[in-house]
C-alpha positions in Angstrom: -24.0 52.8 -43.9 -26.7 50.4 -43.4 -27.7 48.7 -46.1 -31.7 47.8 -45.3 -33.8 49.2 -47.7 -33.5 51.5 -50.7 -32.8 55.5 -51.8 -34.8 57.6 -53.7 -33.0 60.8 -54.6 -34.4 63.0 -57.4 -34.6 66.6 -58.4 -37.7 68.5 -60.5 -39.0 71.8 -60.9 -40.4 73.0 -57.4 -44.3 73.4 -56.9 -46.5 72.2 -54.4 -47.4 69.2 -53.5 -44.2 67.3 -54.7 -43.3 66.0 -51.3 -47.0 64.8 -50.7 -47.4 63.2 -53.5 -44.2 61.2 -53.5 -45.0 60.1 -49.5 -48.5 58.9 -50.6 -46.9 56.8 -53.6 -44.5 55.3 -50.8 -47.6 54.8 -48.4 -49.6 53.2 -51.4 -46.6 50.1 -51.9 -46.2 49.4 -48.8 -43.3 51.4 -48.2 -41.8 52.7 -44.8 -39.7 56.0 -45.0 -37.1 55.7 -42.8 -34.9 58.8 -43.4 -36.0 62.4 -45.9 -33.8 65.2 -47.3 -35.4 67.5 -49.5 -34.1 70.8 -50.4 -35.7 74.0 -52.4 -32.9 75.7 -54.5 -34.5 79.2 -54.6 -31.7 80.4 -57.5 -32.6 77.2 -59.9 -36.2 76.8 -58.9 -35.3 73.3 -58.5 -36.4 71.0 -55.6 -34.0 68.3 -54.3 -35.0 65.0 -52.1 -33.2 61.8 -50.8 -35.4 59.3 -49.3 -34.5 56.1 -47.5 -36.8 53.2 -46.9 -38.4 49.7 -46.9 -41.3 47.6 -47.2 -42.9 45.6 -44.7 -43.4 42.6 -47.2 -41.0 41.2 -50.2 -41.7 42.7 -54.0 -42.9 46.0 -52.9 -40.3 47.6 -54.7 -41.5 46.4 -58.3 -44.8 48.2 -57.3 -43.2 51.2 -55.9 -41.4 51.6 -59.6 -44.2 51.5 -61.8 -46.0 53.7 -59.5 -43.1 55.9 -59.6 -42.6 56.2 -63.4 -46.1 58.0 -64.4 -45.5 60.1 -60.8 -42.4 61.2 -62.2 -43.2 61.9 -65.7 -45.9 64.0 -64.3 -43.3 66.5 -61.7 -40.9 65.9 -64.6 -38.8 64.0 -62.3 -34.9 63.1 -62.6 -34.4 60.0 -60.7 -32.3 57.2 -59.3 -33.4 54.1 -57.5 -31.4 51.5 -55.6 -31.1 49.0 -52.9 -28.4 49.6 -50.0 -27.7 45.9 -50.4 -26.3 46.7 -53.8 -22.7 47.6 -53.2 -21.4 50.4 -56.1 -18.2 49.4 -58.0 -15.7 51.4 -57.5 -12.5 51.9 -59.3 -9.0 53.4 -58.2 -6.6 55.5 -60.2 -3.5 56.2 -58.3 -0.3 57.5 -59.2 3.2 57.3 -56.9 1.7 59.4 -54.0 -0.5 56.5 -52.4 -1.9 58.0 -49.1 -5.4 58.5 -50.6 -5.4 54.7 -51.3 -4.1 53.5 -48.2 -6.8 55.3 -46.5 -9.6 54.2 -49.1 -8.7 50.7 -48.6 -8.1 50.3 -45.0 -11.8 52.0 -45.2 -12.8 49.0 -47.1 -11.1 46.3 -45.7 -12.7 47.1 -41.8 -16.3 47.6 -43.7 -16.7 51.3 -43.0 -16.9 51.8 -46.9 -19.0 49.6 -48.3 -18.2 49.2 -52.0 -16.7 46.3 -54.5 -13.3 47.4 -55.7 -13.5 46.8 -59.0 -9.5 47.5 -59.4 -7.0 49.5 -59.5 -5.1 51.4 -62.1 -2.4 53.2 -62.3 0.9 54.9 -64.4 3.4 53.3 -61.9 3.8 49.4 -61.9 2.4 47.3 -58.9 5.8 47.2 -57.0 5.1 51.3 -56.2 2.8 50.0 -53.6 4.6 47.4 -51.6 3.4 48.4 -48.7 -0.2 48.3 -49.2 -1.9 44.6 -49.4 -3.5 44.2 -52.7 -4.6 40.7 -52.7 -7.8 40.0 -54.3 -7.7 43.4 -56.0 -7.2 43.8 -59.6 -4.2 45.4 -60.4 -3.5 47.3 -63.9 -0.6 49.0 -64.4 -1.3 51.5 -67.7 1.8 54.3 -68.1 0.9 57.2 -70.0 3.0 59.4 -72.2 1.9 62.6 -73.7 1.9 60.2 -77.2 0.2 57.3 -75.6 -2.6 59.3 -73.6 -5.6 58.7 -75.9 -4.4 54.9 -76.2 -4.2 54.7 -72.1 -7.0 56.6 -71.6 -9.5 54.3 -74.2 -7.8 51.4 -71.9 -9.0 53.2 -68.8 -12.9 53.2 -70.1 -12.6 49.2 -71.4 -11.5 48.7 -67.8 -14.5 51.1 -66.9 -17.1 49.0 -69.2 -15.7 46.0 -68.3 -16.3 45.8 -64.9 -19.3 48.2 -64.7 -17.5 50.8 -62.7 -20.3 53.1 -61.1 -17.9 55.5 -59.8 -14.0 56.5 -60.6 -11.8 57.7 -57.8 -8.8 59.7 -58.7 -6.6 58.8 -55.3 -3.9 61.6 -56.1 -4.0 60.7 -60.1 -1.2 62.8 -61.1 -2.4 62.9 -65.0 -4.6 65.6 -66.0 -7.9 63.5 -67.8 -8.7 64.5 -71.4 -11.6 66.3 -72.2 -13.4 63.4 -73.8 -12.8 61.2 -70.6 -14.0 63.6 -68.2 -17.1 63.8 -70.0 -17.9 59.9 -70.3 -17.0 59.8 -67.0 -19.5 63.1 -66.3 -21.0 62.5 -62.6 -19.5 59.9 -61.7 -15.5 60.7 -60.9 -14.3 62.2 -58.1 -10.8 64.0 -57.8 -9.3 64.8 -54.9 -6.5 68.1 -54.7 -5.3 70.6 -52.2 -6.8 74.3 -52.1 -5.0 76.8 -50.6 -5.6 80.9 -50.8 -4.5 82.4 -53.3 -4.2 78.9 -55.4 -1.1 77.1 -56.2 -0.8 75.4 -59.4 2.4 73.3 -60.6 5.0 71.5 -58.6 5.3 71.6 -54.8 1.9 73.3 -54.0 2.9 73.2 -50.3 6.3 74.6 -50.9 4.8 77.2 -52.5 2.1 77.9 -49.9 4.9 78.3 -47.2 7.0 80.6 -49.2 4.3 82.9 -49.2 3.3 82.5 -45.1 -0.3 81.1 -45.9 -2.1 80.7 -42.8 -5.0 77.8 -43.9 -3.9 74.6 -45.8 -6.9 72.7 -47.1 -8.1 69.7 -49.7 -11.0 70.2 -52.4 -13.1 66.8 -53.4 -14.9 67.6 -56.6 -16.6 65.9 -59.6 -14.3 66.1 -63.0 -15.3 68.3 -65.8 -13.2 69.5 -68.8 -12.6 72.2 -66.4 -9.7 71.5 -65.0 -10.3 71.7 -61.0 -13.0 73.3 -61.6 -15.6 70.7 -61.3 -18.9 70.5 -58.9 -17.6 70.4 -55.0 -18.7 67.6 -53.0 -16.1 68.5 -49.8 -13.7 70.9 -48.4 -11.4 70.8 -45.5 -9.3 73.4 -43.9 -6.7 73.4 -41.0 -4.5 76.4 -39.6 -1.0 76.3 -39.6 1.6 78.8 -38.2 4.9 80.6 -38.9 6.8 77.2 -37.0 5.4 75.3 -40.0 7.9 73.8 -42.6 7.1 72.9 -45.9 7.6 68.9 -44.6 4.6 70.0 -42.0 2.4 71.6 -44.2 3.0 67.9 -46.6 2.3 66.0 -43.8 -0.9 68.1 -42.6 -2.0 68.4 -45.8 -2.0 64.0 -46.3 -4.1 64.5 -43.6 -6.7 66.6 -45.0 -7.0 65.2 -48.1 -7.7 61.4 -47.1 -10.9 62.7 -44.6 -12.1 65.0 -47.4 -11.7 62.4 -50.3 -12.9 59.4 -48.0 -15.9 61.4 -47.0 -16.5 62.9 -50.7 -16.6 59.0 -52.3 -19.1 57.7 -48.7 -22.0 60.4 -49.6 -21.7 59.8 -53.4 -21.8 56.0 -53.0 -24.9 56.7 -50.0 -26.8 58.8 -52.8 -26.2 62.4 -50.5 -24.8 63.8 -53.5 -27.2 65.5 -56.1 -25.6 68.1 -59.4 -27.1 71.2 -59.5 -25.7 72.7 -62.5 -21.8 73.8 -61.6 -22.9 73.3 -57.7 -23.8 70.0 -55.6 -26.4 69.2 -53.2 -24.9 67.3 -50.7 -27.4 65.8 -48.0 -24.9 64.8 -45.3 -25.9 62.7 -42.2 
């Protein structure tokens, strides 16, 4: 992810003219458009851009954004605006099954996902992870019982305010998030969980998927809603397995899967490929 220039991504009510007069505005400030997405949802009537670009000269971008306010108000624009050089802050919740955060953080550490961990938290204290190297990286340990929850959970959004998290990552966070969390935390969590057909729910989801001979193991990245897995997909991942497979397989496959599709779920969000469109995402992929 390179991090010259700035995004644009926005969605409005569709009508001519919208991608015209949004170039023009760039043109106007100086701007050079180095990358466009745009997308018509025929269902919504709703139109869906990302746009990447610079200037040629410094403070262009304060121009650019007061042009951009009165051409918004006009197409009845939802917007965002950043720079690539502003890295999102992201924060980890983990419980004892850690291969979603070794991946996320080997990610990190080699520069291929270019974020600020703002920390990590998590119902298991910090000598669950002994073999993952957590120096520099704030570590809070916050166990949860069904009588503690709302207590842990108001914790979990000081941490949130605190360090001005822009996006939460449920690494294999084995607590199911209240109601009232998932909602302040509306568009910007991401939970990672295998998907399988027919769905297995409970304990020992891949047990259960080779008990009944499925043939496709796969991993669902989605935004959290009160819903309970049931939330906007960002990703999905599939592979084929066989009658030789044991349950142990079907684990280790499915690790597999759900690292790529989470790693690849939290990269679009952070790059701005990742719009809402009601209970449905429109993901602008490279």
């Amino acid at each position: 992810m390179s991090s010259d220039g700035f995004i644009l991504t926005f969605f409005c009510p569709n009508r001519p003219g919208i991608v015209a007069a949004t170039a023009r505005t760039l043109l106007e400030t100086g701007a050079n458009i180095l990358e466009a997405h745009q997308y018509d949802d025929i269902e919504s009537n709703l139109f869906f851009a990302r746009i990447r670009f610079n200037f040629v000269a410094d403070g262009g971008i304060d121009a650019f954004r007061q042009a951009l306010i009165p051409l918004a108000e006009g197409l009845k624009m939802t917007w965002t605006l950043r720079s690539q050089a502003e890295k999102a802050r992201v924060l980890i919740l983990v419980s004892r099954v850690d291969h979603c955060l070794a991946d996320l953080l080997y990610r990190w550490r080699i520069g291929e996902l270019a974020v600020h961990i703002a920390g990590i938290v998590s119902n298991h204290p910090r000598e669950t992870y002994v073999y993952h190297d957590l120096t520099g990286i704030a570590f809070d340990h916050l166990p949860v019982t069904p009588q503690t929850k709302p207590q842990q959970e108001a914790a979990i959004l000081d941490i949130v305010s605190a360090r001005k998290v822009d996006l939460v990552v449920l690494a294999r966070y084995m607590q199911i998030l209240s109601d009232d969390l998932s909602a302040k935390l509306a568009g910007r969590c991401i939970n990672i969980h295998h998907s399988f057909l027919p769905g297995f729910k409970g304990a020992k989801p891949y047990h259960q998927a080779h008990g009944r001979g499925v043939k496709l193991i796969g991993a669902t990245a989605h935004y959290v809603t009160a819903d309970l897995d049931e939330g906007p997909i960002i990703e999905q991942d599939v592979e084929r397995i066989s009658h030789q497979d044991q349950p142990d397989d079907l684990v280790r496959k499915g690790r597999d899967i759900e690292r790529r599709v989470l790693a690849r779920a939290v990269f679009w969000h952070i790059d701005g490929r990742v719009i809402l469109n009601g209970r449905k995402t429109v993901v602008f992929r490279d």
